[in-house]
C-alpha positions in Angstrom: -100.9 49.8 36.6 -102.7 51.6 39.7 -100.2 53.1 42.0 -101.0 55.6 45.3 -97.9 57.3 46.5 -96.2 55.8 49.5 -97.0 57.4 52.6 -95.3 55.6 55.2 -92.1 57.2 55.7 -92.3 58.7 52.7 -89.4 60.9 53.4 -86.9 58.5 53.1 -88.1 57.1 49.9 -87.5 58.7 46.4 -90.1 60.7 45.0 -91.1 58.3 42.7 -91.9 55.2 44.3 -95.6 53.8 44.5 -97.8 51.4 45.9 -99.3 48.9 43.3 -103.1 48.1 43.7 -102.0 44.4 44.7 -99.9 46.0 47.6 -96.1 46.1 45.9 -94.1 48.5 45.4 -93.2 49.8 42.2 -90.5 53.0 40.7 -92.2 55.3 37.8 -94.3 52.9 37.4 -91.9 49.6 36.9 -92.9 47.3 39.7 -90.4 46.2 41.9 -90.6 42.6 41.5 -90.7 43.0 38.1 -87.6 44.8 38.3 -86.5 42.0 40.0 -87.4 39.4 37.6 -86.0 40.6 34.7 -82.9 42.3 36.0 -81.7 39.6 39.2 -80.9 40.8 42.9 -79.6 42.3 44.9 -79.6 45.4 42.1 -79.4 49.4 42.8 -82.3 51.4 41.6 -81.6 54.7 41.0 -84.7 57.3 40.8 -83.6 59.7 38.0 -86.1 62.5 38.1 -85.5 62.2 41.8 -81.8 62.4 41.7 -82.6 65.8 39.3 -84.7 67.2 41.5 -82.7 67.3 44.2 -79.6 68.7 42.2 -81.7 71.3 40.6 -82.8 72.4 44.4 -79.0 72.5 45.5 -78.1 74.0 42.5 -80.8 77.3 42.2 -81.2 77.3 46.4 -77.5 78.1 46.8 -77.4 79.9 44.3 -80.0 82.4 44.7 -79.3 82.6 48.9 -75.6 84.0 47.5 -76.7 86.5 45.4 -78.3 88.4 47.7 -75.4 88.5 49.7 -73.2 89.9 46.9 -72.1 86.8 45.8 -72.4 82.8 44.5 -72.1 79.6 45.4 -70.7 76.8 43.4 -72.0 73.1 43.8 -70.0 70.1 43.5 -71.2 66.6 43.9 -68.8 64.2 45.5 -67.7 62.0 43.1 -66.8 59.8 45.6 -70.4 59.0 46.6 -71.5 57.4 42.9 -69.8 57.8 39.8 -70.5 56.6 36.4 -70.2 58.2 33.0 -74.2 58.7 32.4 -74.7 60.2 36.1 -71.8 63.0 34.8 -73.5 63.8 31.7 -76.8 64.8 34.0 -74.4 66.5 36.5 -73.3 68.5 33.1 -76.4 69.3 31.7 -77.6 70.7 35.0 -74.4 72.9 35.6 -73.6 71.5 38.8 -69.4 70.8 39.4 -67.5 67.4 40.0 -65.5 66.6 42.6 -62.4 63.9 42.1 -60.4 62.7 44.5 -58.4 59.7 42.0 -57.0 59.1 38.4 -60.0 56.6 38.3 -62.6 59.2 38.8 -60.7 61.7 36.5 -60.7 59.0 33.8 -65.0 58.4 34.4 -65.4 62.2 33.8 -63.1 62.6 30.6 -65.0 59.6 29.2 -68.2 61.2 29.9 -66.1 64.9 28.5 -67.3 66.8 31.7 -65.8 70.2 31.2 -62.0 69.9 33.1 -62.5 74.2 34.2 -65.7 72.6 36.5 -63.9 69.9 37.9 -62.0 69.8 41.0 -59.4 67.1 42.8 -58.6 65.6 46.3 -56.9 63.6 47.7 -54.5 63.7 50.5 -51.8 61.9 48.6 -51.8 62.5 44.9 -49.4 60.4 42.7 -46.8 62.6 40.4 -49.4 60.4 37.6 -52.6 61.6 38.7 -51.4 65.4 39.6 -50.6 65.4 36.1 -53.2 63.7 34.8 -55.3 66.6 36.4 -53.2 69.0 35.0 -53.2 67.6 31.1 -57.0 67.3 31.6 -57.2 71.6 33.1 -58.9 70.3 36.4 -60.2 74.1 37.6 -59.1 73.5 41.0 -56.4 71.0 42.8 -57.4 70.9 46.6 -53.7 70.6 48.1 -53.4 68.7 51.0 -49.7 68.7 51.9 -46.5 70.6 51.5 -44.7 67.8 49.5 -47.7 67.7 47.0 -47.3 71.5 46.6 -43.8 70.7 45.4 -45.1 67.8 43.2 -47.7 70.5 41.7 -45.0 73.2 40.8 -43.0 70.5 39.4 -45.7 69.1 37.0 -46.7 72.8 36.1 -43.1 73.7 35.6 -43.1 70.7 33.7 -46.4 71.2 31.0 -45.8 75.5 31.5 -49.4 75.9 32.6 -50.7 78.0 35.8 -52.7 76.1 38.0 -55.5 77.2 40.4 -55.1 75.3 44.3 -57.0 75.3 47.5 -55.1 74.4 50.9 -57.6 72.1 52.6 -57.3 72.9 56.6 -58.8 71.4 59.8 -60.7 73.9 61.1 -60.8 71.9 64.4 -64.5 71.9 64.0 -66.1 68.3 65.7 -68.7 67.2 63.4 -71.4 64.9 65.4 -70.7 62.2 63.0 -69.2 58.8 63.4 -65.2 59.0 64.0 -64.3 57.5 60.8 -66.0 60.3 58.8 -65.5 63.4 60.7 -63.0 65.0 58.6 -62.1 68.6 60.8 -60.7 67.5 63.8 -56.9 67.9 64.5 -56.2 64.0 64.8 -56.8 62.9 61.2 -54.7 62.3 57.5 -56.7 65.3 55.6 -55.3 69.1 55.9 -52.6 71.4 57.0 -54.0 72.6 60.7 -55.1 75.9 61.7 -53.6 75.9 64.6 -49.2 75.4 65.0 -48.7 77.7 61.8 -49.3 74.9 59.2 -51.5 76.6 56.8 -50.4 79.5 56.8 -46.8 78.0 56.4 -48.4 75.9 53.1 -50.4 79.4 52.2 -46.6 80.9 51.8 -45.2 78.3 50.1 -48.0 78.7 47.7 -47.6 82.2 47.6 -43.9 81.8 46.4 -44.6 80.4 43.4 -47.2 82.5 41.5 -46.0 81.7 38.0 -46.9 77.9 38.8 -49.9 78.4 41.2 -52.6 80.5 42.2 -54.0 79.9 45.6 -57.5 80.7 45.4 -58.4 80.1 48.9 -59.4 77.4 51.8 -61.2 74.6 51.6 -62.6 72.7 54.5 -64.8 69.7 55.2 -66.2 69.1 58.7 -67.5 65.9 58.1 -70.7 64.2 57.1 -74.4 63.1 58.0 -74.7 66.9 59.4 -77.9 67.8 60.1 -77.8 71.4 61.1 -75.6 74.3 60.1 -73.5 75.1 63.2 -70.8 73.2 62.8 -70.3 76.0 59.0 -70.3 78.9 61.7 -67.2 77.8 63.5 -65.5 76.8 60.1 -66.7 79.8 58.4 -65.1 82.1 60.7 -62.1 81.0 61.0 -61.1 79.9 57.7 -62.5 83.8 56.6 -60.2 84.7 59.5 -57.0 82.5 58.2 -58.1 84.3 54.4 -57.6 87.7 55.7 -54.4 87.2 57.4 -52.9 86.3 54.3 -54.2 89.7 52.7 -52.9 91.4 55.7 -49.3 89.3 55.5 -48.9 89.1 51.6 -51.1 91.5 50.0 -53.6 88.5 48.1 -57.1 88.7 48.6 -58.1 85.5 47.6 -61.0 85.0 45.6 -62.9 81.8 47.2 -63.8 79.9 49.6 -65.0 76.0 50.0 -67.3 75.1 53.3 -67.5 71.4 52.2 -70.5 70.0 52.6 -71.4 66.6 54.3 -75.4 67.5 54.3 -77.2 64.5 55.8 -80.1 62.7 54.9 -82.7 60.5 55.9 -82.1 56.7 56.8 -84.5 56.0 59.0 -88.0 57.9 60.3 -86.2 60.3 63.1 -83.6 61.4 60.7 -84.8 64.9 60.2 -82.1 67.0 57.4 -82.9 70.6 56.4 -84.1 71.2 53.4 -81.5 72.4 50.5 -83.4 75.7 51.2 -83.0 75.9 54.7 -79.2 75.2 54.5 -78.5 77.7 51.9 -79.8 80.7 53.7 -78.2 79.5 57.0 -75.1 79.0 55.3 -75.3 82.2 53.2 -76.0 84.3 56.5 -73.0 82.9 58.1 -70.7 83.4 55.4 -71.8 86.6 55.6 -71.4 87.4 59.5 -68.2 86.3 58.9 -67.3 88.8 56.4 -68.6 91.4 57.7 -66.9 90.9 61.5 -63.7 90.7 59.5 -64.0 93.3 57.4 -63.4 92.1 53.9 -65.2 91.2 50.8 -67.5 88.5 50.5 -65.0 85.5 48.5 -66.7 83.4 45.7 -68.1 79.8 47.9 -68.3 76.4 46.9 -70.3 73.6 48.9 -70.0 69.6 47.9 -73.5 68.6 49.4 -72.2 64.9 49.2 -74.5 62.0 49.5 -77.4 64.3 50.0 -77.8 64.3 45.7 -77.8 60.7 44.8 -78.2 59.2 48.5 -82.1 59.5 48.5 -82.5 58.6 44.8 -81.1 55.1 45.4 -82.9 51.6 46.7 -81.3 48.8 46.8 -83.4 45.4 46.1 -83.0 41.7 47.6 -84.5 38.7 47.4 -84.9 36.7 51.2 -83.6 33.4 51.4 -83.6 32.5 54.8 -85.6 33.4 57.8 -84.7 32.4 61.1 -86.0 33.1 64.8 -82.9 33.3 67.1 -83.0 33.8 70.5 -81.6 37.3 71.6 -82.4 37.7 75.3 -84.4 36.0 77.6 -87.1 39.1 76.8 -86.4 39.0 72.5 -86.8 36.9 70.3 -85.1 38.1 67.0 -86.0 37.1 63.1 -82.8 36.9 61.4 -83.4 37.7 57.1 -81.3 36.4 55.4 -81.3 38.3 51.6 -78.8 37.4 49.0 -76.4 40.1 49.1 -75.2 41.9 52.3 -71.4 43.6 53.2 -70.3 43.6 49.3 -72.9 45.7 48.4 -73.3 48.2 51.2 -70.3 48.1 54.3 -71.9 50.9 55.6 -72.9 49.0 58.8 -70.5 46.9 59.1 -68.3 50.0 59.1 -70.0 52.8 60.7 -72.5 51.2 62.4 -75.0 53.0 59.8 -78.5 52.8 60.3 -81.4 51.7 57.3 -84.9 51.6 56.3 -85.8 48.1 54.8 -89.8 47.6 53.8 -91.4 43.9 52.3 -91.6 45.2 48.2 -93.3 42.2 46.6 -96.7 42.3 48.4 -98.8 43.7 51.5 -99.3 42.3 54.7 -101.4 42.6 57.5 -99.5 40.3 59.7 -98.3 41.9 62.8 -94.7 43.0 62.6 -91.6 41.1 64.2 -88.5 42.5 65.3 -86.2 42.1 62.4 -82.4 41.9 61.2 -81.8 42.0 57.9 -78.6 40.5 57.0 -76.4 39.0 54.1 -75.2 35.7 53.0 -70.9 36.5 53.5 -69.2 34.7 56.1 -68.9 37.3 58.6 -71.3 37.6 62.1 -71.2 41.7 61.0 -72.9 41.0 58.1 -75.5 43.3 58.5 -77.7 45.8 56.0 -80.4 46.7 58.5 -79.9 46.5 62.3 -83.4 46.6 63.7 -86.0 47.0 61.7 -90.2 46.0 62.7 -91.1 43.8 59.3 -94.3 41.9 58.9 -94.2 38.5 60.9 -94.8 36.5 57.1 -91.7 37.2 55.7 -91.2 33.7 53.4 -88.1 33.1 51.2 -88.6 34.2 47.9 -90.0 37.7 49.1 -88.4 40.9 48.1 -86.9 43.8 50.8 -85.9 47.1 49.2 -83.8 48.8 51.2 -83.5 52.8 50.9 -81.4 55.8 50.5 -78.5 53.6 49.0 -77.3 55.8 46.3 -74.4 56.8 47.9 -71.4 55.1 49.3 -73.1 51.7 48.7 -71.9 51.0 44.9 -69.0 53.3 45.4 -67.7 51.3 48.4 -69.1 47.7 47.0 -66.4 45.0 46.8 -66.3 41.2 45.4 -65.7 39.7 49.3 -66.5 36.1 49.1 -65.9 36.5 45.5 -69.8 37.7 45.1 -70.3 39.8 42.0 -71.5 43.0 42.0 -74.8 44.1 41.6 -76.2 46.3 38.6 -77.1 50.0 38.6 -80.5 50.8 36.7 -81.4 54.2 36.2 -85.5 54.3 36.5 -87.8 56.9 34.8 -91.3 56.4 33.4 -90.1 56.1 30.3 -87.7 52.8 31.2 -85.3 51.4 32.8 -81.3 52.1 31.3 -78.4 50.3 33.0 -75.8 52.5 34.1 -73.6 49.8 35.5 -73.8 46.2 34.7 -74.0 43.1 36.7 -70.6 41.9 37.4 -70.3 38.2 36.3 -67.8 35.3 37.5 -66.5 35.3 34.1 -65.2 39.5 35.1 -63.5 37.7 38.5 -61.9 35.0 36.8 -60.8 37.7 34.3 -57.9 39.4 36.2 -56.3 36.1 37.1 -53.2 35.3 35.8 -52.1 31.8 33.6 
C-alpha cells in the first residue's frame, strides 16, 4: 500500500498515520476502513510505537534535566487515563511508574505483575479493602489525602506489621487555566489537606507520630490538567519545598521527595500548542531548583505523572456516519449535523467539559468545499456531542468513516453502556498487526449482570 505522511495538522495525529494513494487514511500501514471492516465501529485505535515514543521522551527528558541538577525525576502514568493489562507490561518494560487511584486499577496491574515498589495509590477516600489491598500488594507509595485515612493506614500496617511509605497531597492554592471540574489545586475542592489554615502540616505531624507504621516521604501536588506552560509548577514548587522545610525545621525530617503532578496538555485541535517533553523538563528542573536553592536545602528526589499527555496522542477513535442533516442554526449558519454511531458512551468529554476535537473524513479524499460541521452521536441526549465545530468536506454521505483524534485518554477510561450501547474495542496498531487490548462489549456482557 502507498502511503505519504499526513501533513495537515499533523501534530495532533499519532506518528503513524498515513495517507493511502486512493486518499484514506491508514495506521502502520492497516487502512482505516479496513480497520473498520473487519473489526466494527466506533473502535479505539491505539498507535503503539507512538504511545512508546512518547514514554521513552518523558522518561529519558526528565530524567536527564534532573541529573544535572543533582538529582532524578520519576515518571508515573496516570492510570486513570487508560488502563489495561498489555499497556502495563509496556509501561514495565520501559521503566516508567503506575499511578492507581482504586482496587480495580490495583487488580489490572497485579494481573499484568507490574512491580508493587513502582506503583503508587490515590484516591481521596480509600476503603479499609483497598488500603489493604495496597498494602498486601507493597504499593511504594500511598498518596494520603485525609487525616481519617492516615488512621486507616496505621491501622492496616499495624495490622500486616509492615512500614509503609505516604505522601500528603496538598492544595497548593495554585489556579490551573483548566476547566473547573479538573483543576485540582484550588482551595474549594475534595482532594488534599490545604496549605493554608495549618492542615498539612497538622496531617504532616500526625504522620510524623507514627514512624514505626509510616514514613512520610514528602508532598505531592496536582494543579490540574490540559496545562500548557510551566508556571503554574513555580508557584507549587515553591511552596510545597517551603511547607518540606518547615517540617525539617519543626521535627528534624528532611524528607526525601517530592511529587509536582503533572497534567501536561496536549493537542486537540490546530491552535493547541503543548511544550515538548523537553521543554517541560528543563523548565520544571530549573524551578525545582530555584526553589531549593532560595530555601536553602537539598534538592528532594521528584516525581511527575504527565497524565494524558502519554497515551492521549496515540489514540483515534473511528465511526461510521449514519446520518447527515442541514439544520438551521441562525439566520447567518446553516449547520450539518453528522450523525456517527457512537457518541457520549464512548467519549463524555464534551458533554462534560466542553472539550474540544479534531475529526477528519478517513475513508476517501474530497475536493468538495468544506461545510461547517457537528459531529454528534446516536444517545438520546441534545449534548450529544464528540466534535463541536469542525469544517468537513460538504460530501459527507452515510456510510463514510470520521476518525476522531487524540482519544487515548479519558475516552475508554470514562466510556459507559448509556442507552445500553456496548462498548467499543481497543486495538493496539503496529506494522506488524493489529492485537486487541480490549474487546468489543456485546449485549450478551449487558444482559450478563442481570439478575433471575
Amino acid at each position: 500500500m502507498t502511503s505519504t505522511p499526513v501533513r495537515l495538522a499533523d501534530h495532533i495525529w499519532p506518528s503513524g498515520l498515513t495517507e493511502t494513494a486512493d486518499g484514506g487514511l491508514a495506521l502502520h500501514g492497516h487502512a482505516l476502513i479496513d480497520l473498520a471492516r473487519t473489526y466494527g465501529t466506533p473502535a479505539y485505535l491505539v498507535d503503539v510505537p507512538d504511545l512508546l515514543a512518547r514514554a521513552r521522551d518523558f522518561r529519558d527528558e526528565f530524567r536527564t534535566a534532573f541529573e544535572a541538577i543533582g538529582t532524578t525525576c520519576d515518571v508515573f502514568y496516570a492510570g486513570k487515563a487508560f488502563l489495561c493489562s498489555a499497556l502495563v507490561r509496556l509501561l514495565d518494560a520501559e521503566d516508567l511508574n503506575l499511578d492507581v487511584c482504586t482496587s480495580g486499577e490495583l487488580a489490572v496491574a497485579a494481573k499484568a505483575g507490574f512491580p508493587g515498589a513502582r506503583t503508587g495509590m490515590h484516591g481521596n477516600n480509600k476503603s479499609v479493602a483497598e488500603i489493604d489491598a495496597a498494602l498486601d500488594y507493597g504499593v511504594g507509595r500511598l498518596i494520603v489525602d485525609s487525616l481519617e485515612e492516615i488512621e486507616r493506614v496505621v491501622a492496616a500496617a499495624r495490622r500486616k506489621n509492615v512500614r509503609v511509605g505516604v505522601m500528603l497531597r496538598v492544595k497548593t492554592g495554585v489556579e490551573a487555566h483548566t476547566h473547573e471540574f479538573i483543576a485540582t489545586a484550588h482551595e474549594d475542592q475534595k482532594f488534599g489537606f490545604s496549605l493554608s489554615g495549618g492542615q498539612a502540616t497538622e496531617a504532616a505531624a500526625e504522620v510524623l507520630r507514627h514512624p514505626d507504621e509510616l514514613q512520610l516521604l514528602g508532598f505531592h501536588s496536582h494543579i490540574g490538567s490540559q496545562i500548557f506552560d510551566s508556571d503554574g509548577f513555580r508557584a507549587a514548587a515553591e511552596r510545597l519545598i517551603a511547607m518540606q522545610l518547615q517540617v525539617a525545621q519543626d521535627h528534624g525530617v528532611l524528607l526525601p521527595e517530592l511529587d509536582l503532578g503533572g497534567g501536561f496538555g496536549i493537542a486537540y485541535v490546530p491552535e493547541d500548542e503543548p511544550l515538548s517533553p523537553r521543554e517541560m523538563a528543563a523548565q520544571l528542573a530549573a524551578i525545582v531548583q530555584a526553589a531549593c536553592e532560595t530555601a536553602q536545602t537539598p534538592v528532594p528526589r521528584v516525581s511527575i505523572e504527565p497524565g494524558r499527555a502519554i497515551i492521549g496522542p496515540a489514540g483515534i477513535t473511528l465511526y461510521e456516519v449514519g446520518t447527515v442533516k442541514p439544520v438551521q442554526a441562525t439566520d447567518d449558519l446553516t449547520r450539518t449535523y453528522i450523525s456517527v454511531d457512537g457518541g457520549m458512551s464512548d467519549n463524555p468529554r464534551p458533554a462534560l467539559y466542553e472539550a474540544d476535537y479534531t475529526a477528519t473524513l478517513a475513508n476517501r479524499h474530497s475536493d468538495e468545499p468544506t461545510t461547517q460541521a457537528r459531529v454528534v452521536g446516536k444517545h438520546c441526549e441534545s449534548g450529544d456531542i464528540v466534535v463541536r465545530n469542525q469544517q468537513l468536506p460538504g460530501d459527507i454521505r452515510p456510510g463514510d468513516l470520521l476518525a476522531v483524534a487524540a482519544t487515548g485518554a479519558y475516552c475508554r477510561a470514562l466510556s459507559s453502556q448509556y442507552n445500553h450501547i456496548t462498548r467499543p474495542p481497543v486495538l493496539a496498531v503496529t506494522a506488524d498487526g493489529v492485537r486487541t487490548w480490549l474487546r468489543r462489549e456485546t449485549i450478551d456482557d449487558l444482559l450478563a449482570l442481570e439478575g433471575e
